[in-house]
HTML snippet that shows the backbone in 3Dmol.js (N, CA, C, O; Angstrom):
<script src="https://3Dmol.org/build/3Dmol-min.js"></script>
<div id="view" style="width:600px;height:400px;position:relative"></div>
<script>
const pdb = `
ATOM      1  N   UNK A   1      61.965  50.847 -31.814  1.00  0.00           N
ATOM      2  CA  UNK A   1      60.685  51.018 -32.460  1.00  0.00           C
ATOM      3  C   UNK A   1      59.614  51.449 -31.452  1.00  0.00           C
ATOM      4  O   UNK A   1      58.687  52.094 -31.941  1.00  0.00           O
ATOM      5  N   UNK A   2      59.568  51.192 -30.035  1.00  0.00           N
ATOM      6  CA  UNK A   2      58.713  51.015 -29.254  1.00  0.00           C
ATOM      7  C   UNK A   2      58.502  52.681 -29.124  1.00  0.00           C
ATOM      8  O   UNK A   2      57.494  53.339 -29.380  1.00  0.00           O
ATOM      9  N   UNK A   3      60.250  53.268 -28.473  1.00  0.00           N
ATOM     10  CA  UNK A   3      60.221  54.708 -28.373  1.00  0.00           C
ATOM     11  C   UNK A   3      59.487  55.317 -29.916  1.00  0.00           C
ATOM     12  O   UNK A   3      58.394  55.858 -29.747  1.00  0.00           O
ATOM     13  N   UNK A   4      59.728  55.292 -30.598  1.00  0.00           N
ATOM     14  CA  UNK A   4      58.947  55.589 -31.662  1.00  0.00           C
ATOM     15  C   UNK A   4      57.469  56.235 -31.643  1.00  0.00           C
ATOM     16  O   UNK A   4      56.937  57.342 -31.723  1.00  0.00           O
ATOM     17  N   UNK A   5      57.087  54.712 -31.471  1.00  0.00           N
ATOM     18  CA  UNK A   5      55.750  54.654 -31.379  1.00  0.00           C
ATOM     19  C   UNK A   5      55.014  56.037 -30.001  1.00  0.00           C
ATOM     20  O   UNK A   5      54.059  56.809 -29.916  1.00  0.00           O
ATOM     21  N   UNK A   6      56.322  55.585 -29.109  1.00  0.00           N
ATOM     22  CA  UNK A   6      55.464  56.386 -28.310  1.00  0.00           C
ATOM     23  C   UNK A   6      55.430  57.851 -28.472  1.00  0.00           C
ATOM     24  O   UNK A   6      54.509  58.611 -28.174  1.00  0.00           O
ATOM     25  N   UNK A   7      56.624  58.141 -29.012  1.00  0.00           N
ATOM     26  CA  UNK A   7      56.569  60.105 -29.374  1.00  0.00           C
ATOM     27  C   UNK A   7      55.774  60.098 -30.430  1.00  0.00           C
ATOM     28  O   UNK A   7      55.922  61.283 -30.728  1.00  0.00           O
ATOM     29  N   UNK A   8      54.712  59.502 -31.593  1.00  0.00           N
ATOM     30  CA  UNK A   8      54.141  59.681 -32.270  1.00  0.00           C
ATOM     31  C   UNK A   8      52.670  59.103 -32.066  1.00  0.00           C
ATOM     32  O   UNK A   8      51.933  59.225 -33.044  1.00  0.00           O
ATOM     33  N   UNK A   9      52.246  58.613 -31.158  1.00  0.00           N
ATOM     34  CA  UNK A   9      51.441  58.188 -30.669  1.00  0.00           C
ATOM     35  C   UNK A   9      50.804  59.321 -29.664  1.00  0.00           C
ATOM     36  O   UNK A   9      51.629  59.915 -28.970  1.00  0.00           O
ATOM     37  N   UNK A  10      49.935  59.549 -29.570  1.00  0.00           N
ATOM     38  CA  UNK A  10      48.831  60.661 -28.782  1.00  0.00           C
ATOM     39  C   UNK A  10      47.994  59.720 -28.031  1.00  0.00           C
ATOM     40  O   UNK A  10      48.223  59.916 -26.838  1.00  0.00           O
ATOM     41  N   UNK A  11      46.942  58.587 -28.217  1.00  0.00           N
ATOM     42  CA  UNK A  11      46.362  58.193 -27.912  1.00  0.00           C
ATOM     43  C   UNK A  11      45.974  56.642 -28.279  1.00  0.00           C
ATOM     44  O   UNK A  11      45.732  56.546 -29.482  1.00  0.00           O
ATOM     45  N   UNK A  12      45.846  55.384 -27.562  1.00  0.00           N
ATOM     46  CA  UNK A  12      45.358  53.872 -28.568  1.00  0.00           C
ATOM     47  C   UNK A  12      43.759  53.726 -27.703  1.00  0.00           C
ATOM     48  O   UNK A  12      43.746  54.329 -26.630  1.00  0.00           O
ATOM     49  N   UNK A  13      42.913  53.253 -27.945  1.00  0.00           N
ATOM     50  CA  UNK A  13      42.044  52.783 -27.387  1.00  0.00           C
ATOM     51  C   UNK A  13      41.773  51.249 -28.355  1.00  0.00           C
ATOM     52  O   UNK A  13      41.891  50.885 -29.525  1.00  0.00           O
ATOM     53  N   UNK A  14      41.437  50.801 -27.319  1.00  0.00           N
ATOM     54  CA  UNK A  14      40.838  49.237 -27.652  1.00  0.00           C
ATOM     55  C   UNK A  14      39.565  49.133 -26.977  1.00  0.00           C
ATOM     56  O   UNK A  14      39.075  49.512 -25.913  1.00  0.00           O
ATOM     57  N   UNK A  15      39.174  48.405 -28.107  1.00  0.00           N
ATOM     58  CA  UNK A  15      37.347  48.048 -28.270  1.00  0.00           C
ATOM     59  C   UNK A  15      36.997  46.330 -27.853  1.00  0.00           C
ATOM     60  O   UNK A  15      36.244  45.870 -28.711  1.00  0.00           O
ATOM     61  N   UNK A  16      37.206  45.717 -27.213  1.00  0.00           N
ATOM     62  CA  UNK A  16      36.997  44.233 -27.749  1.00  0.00           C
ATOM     63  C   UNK A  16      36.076  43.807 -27.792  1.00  0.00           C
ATOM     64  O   UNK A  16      35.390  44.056 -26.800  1.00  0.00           O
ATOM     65  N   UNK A  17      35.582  43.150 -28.591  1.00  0.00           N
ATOM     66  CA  UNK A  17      34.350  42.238 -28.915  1.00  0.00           C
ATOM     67  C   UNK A  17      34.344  41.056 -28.749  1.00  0.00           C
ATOM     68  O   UNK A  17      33.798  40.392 -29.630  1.00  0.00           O
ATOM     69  N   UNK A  18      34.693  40.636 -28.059  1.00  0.00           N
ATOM     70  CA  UNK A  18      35.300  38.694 -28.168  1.00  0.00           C
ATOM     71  C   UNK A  18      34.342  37.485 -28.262  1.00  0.00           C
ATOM     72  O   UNK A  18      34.562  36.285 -28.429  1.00  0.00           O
ATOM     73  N   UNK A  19      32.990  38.335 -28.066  1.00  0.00           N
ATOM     74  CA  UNK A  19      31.891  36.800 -28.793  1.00  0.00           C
ATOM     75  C   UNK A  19      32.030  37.569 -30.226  1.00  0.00           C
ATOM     76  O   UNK A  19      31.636  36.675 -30.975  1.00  0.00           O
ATOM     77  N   UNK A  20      32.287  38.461 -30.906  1.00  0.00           N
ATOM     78  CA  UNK A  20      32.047  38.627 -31.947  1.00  0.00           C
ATOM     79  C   UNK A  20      33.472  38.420 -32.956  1.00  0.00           C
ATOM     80  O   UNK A  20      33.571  38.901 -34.085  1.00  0.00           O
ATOM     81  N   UNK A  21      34.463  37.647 -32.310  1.00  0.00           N
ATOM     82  CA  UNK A  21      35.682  37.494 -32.606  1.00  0.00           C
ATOM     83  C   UNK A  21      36.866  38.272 -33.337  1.00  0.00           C
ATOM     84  O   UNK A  21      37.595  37.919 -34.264  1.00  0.00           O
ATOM     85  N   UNK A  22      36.807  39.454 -32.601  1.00  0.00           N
ATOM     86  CA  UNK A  22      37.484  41.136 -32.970  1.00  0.00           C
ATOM     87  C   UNK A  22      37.426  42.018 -31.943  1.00  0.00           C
ATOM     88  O   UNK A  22      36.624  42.041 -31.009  1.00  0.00           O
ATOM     89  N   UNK A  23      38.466  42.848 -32.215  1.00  0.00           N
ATOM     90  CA  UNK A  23      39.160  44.098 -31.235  1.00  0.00           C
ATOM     91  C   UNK A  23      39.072  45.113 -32.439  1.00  0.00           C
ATOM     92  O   UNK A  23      39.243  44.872 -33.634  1.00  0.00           O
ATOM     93  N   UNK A  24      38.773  46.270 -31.846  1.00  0.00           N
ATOM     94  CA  UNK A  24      38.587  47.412 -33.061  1.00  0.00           C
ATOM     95  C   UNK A  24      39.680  48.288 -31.784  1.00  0.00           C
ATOM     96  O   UNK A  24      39.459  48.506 -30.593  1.00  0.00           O
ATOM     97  N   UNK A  25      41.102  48.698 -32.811  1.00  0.00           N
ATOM     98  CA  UNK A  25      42.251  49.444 -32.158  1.00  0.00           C
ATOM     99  C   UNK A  25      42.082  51.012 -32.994  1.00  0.00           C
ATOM    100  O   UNK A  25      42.442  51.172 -34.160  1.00  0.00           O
ATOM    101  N   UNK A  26      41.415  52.184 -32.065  1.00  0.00           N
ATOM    102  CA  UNK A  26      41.625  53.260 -32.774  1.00  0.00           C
ATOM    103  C   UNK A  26      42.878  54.095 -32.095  1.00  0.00           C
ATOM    104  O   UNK A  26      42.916  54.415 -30.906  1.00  0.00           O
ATOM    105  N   UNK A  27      43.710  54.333 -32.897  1.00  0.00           N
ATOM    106  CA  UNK A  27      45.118  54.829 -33.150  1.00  0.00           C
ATOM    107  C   UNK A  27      44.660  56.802 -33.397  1.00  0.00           C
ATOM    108  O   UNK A  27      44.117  57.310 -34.378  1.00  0.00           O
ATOM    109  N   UNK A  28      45.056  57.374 -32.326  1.00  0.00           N
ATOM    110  CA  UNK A  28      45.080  59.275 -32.241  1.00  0.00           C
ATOM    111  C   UNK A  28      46.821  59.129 -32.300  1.00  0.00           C
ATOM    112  O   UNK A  28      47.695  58.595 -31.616  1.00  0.00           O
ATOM    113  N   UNK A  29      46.737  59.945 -33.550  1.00  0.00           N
ATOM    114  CA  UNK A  29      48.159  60.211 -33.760  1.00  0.00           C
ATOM    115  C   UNK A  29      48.551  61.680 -33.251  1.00  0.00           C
ATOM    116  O   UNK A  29      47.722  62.586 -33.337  1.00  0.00           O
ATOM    117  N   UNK A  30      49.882  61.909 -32.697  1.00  0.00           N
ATOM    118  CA  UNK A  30      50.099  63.442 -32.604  1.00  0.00           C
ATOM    119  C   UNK A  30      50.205  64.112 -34.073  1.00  0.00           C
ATOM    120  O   UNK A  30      50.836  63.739 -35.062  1.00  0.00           O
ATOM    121  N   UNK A  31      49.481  65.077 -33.897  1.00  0.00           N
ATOM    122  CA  UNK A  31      48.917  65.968 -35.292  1.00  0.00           C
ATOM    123  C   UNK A  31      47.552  65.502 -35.635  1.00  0.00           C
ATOM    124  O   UNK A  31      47.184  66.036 -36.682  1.00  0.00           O
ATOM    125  N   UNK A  32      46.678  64.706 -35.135  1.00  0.00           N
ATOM    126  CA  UNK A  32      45.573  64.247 -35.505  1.00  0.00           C
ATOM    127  C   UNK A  32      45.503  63.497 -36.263  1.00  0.00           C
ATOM    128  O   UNK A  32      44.358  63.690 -36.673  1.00  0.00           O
ATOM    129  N   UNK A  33      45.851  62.791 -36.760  1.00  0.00           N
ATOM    130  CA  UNK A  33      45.711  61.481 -38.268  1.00  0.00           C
ATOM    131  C   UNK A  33      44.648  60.813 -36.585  1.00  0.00           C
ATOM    132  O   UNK A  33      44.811  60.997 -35.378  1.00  0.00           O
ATOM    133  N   UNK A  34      43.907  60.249 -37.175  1.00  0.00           N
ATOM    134  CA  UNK A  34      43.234  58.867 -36.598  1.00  0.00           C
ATOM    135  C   UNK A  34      43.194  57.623 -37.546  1.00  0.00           C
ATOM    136  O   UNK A  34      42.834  57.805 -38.709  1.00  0.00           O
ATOM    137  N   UNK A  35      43.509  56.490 -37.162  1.00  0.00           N
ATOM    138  CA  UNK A  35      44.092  55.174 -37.463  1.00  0.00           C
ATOM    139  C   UNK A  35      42.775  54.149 -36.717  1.00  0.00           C
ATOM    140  O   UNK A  35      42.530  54.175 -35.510  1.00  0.00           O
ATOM    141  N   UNK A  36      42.038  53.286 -37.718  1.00  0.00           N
ATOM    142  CA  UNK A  36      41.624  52.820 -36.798  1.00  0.00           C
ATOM    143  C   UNK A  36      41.714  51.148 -37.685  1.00  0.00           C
ATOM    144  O   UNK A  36      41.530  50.975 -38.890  1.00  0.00           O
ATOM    145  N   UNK A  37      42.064  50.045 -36.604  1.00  0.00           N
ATOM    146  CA  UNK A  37      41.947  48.772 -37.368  1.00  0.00           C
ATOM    147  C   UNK A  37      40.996  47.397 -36.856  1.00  0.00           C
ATOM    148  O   UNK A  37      41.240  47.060 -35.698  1.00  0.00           O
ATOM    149  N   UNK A  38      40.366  46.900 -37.291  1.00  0.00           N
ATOM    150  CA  UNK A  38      39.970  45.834 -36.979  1.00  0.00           C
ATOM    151  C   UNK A  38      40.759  44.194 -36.809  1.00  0.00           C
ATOM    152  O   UNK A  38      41.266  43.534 -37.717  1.00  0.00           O
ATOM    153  N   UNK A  39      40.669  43.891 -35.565  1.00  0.00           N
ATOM    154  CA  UNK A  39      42.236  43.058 -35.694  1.00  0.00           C
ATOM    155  C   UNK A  39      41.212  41.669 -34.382  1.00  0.00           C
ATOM    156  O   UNK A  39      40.748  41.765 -33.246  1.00  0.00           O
ATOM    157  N   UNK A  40      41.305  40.472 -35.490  1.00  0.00           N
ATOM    158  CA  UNK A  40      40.789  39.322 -35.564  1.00  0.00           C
ATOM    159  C   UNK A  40      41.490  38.563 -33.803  1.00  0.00           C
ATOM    160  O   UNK A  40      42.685  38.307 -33.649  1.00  0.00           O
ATOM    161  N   UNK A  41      40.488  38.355 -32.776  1.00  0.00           N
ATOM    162  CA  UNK A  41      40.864  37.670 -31.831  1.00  0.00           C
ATOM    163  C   UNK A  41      40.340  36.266 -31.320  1.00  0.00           C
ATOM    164  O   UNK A  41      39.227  35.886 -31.682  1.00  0.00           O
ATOM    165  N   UNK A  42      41.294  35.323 -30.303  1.00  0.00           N
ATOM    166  CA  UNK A  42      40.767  34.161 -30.804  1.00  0.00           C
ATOM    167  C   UNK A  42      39.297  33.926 -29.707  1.00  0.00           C
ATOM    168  O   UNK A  42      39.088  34.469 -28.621  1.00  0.00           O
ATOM    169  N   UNK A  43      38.402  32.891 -30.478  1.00  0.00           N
ATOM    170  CA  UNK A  43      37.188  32.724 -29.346  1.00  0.00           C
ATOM    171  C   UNK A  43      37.895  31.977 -28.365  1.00  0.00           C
ATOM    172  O   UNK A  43      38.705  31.070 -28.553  1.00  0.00           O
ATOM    173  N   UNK A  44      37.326  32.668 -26.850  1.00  0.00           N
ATOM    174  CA  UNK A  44      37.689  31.347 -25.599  1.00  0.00           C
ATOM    175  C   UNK A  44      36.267  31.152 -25.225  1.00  0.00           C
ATOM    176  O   UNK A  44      35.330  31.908 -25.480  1.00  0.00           O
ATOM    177  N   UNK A  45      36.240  29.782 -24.444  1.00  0.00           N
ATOM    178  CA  UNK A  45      34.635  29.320 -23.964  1.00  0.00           C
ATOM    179  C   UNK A  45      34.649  30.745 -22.945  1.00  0.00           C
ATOM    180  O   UNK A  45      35.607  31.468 -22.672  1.00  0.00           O
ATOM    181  N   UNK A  46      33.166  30.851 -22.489  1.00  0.00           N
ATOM    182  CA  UNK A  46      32.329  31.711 -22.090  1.00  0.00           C
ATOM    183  C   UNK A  46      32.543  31.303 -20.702  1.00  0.00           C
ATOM    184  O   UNK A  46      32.630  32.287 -19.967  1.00  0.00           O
ATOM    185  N   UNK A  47      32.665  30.105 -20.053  1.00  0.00           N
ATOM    186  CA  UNK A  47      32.663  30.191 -18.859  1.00  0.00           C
ATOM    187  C   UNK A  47      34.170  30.476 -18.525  1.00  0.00           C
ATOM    188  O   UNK A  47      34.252  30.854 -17.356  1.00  0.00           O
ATOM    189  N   UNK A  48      35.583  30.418 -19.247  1.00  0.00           N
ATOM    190  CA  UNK A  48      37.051  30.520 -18.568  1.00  0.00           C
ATOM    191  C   UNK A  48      37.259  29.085 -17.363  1.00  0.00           C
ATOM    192  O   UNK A  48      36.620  28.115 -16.954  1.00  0.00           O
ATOM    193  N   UNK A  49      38.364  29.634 -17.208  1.00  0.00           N
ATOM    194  CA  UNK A  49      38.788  28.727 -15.880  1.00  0.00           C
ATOM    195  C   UNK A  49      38.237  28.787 -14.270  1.00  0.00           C
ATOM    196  O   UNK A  49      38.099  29.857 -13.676  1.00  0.00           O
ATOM    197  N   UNK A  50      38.026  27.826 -13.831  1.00  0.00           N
ATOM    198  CA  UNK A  50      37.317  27.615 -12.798  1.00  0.00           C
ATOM    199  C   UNK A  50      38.101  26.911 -11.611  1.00  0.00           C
ATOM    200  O   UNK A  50      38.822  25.916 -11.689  1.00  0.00           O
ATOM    201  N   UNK A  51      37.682  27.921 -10.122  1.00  0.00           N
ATOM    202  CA  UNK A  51      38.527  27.404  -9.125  1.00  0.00           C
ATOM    203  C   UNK A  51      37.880  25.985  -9.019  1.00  0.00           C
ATOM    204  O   UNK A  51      36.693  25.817  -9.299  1.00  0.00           O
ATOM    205  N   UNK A  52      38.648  25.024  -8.628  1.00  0.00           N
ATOM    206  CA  UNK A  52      38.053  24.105  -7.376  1.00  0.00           C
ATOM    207  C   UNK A  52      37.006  24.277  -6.337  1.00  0.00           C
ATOM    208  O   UNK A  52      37.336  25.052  -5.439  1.00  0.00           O
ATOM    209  N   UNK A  53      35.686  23.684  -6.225  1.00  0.00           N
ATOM    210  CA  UNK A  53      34.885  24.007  -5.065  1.00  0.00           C
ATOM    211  C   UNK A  53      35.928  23.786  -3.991  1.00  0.00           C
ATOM    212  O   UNK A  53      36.093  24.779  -3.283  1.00  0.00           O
ATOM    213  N   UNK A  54      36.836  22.507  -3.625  1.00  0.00           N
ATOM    214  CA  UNK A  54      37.153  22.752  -2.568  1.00  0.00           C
ATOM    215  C   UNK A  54      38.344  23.738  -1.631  1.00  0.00           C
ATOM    216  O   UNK A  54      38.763  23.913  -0.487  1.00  0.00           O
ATOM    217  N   UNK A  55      38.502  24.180  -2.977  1.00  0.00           N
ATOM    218  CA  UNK A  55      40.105  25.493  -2.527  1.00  0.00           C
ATOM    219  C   UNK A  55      39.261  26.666  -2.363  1.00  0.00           C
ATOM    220  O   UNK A  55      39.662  27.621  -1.698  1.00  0.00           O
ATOM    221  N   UNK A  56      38.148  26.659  -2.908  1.00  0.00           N
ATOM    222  CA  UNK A  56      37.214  27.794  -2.710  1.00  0.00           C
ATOM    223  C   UNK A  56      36.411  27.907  -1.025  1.00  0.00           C
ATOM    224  O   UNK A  56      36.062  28.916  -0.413  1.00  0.00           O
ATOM    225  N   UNK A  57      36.323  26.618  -0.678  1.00  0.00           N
ATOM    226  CA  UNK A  57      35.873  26.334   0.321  1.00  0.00           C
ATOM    227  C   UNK A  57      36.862  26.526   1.397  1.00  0.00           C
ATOM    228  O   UNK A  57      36.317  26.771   2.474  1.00  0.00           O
ATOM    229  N   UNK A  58      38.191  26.489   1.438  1.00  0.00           N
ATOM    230  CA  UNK A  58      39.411  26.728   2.494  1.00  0.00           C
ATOM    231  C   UNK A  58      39.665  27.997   2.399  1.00  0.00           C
ATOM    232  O   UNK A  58      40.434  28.429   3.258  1.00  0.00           O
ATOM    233  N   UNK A  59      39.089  29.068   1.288  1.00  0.00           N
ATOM    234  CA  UNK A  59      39.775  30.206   1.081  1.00  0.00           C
ATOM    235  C   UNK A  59      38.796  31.053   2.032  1.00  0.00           C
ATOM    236  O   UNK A  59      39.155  31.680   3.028  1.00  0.00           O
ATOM    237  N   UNK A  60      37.416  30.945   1.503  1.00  0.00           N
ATOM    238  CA  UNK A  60      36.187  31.847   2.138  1.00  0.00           C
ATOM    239  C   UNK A  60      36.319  31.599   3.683  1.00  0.00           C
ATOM    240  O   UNK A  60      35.493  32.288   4.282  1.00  0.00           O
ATOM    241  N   UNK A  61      36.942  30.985   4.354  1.00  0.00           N
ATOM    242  CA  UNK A  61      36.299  31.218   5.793  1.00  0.00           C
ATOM    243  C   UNK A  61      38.308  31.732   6.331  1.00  0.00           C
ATOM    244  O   UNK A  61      38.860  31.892   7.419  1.00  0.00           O
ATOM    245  N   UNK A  62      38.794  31.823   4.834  1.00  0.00           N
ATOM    246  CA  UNK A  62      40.290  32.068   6.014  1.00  0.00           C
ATOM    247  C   UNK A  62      40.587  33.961   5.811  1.00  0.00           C
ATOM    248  O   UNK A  62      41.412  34.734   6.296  1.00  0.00           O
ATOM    249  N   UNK A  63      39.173  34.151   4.626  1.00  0.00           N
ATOM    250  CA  UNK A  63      38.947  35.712   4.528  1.00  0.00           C
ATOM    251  C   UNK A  63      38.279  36.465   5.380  1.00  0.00           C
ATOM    252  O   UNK A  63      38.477  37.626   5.739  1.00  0.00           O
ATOM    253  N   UNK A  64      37.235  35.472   5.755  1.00  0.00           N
ATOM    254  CA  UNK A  64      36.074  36.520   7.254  1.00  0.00           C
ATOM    255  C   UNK A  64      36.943  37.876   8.001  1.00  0.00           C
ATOM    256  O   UNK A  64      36.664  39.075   7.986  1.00  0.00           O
ATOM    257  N   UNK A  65      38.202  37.075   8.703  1.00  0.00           N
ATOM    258  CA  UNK A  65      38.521  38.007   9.287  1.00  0.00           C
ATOM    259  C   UNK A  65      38.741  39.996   8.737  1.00  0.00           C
ATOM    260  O   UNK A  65      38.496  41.151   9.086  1.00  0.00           O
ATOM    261  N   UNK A  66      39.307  39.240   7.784  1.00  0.00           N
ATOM    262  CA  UNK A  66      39.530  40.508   6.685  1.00  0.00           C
ATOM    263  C   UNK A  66      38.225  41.734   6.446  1.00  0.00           C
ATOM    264  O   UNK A  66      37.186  41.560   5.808  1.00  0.00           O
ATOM    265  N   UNK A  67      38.462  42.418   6.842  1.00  0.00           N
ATOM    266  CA  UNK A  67      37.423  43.631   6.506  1.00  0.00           C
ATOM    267  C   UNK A  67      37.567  44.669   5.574  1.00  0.00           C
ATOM    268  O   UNK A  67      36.756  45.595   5.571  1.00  0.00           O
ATOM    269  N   UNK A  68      38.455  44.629   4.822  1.00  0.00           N
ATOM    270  CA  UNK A  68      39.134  45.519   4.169  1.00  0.00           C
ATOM    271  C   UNK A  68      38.112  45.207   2.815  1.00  0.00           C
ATOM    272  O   UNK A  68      37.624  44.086   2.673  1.00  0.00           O
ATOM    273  N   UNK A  69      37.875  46.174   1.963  1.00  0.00           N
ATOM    274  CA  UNK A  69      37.505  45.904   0.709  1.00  0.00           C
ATOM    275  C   UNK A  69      38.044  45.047  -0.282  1.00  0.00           C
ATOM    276  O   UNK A  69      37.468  44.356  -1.122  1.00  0.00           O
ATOM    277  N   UNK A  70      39.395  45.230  -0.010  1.00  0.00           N
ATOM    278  CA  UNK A  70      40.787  44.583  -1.144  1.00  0.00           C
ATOM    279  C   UNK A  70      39.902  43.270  -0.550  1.00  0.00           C
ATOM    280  O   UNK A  70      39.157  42.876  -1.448  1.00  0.00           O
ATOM    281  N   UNK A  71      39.752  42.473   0.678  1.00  0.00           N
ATOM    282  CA  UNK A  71      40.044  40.982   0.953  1.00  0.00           C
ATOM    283  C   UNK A  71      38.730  40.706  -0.023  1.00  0.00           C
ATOM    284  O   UNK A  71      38.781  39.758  -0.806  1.00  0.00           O
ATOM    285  N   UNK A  72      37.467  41.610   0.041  1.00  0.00           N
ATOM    286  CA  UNK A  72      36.215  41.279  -0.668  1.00  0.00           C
ATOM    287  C   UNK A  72      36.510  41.188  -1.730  1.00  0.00           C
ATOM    288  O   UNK A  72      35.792  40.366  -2.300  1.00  0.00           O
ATOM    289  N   UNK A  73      37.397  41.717  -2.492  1.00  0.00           N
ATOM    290  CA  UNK A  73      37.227  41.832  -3.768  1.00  0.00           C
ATOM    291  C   UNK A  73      38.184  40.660  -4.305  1.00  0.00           C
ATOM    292  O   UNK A  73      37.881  39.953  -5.266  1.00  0.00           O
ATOM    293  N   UNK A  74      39.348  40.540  -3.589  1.00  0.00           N
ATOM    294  CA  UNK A  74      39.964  39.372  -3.982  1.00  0.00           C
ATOM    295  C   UNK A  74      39.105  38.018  -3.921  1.00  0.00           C
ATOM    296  O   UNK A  74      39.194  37.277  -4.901  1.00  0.00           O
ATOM    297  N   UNK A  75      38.311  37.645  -2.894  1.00  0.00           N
ATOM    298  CA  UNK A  75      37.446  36.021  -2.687  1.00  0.00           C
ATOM    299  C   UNK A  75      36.800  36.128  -4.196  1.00  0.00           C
ATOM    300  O   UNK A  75      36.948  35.248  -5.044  1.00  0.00           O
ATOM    301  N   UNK A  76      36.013  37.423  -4.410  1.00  0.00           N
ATOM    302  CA  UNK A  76      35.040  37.522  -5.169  1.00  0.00           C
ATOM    303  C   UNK A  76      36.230  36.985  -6.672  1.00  0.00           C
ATOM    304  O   UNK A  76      35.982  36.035  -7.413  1.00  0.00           O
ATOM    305  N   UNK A  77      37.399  37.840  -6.777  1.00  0.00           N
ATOM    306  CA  UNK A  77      38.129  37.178  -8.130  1.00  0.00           C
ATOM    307  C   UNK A  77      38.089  35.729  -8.012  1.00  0.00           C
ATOM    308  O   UNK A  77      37.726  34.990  -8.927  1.00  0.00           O
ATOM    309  N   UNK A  78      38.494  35.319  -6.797  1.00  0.00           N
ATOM    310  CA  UNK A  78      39.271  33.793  -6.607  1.00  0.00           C
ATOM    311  C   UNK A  78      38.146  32.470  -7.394  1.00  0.00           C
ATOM    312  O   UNK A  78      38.159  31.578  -8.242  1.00  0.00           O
ATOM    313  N   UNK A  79      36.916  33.406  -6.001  1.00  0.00           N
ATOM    314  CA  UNK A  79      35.553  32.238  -6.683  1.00  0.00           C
ATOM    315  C   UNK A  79      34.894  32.458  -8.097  1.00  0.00           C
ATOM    316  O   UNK A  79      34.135  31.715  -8.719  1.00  0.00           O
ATOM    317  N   UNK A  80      35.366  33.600  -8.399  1.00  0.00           N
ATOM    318  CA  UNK A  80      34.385  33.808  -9.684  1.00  0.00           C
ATOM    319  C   UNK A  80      35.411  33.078 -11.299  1.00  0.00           C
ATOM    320  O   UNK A  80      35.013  32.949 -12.457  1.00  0.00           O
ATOM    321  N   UNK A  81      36.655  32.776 -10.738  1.00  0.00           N
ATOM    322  CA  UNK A  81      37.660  32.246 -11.757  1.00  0.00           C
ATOM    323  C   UNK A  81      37.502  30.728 -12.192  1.00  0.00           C
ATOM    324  O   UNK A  81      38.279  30.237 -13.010  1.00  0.00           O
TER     325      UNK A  81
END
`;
const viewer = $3Dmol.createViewer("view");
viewer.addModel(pdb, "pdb");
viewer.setStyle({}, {cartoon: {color: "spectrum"}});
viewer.zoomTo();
viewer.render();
</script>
């Protein structure tokens, strides 16, 4: 089914709205049909999961060395989770 989908499939985009509790999926078919559905997702709290201050605190000073963008951008995921 999957192959299917994909030789008849042109294009999916997803929309999500998740304080507004919905994903709007518009479906570009090859030959042009456009498909579009509104498809019900569940609410999660607003803040998500959260590191530990103190694993956050062992992580930031074992990154300093790191200069690379990747290391910035990873602390920034770690603490912001």
């Amino acid at each position: 089914m999957a192959r299917l989908l994909h030789m008849l499939l042109e294009e999916l985009t997803l929309n999500l709205k998740r304080a507004e509790g919905h994903a709007r999926l518009t479906l570009r078919w090859r030959g042009g049909t456009v498909t579009t559905l509104e498809v019900p997702v569940p609410a999660f709290p607003a803040y998500g999961a959260r590191t530990d201050e103190d694993t956050i605190s062992l992580l930031l000073p074992a990154s300093r060395p790191y200069e690379t963008a990747n290391s910035g951008q990873n602390v920034n995921i770690v603490s912001s989770t």
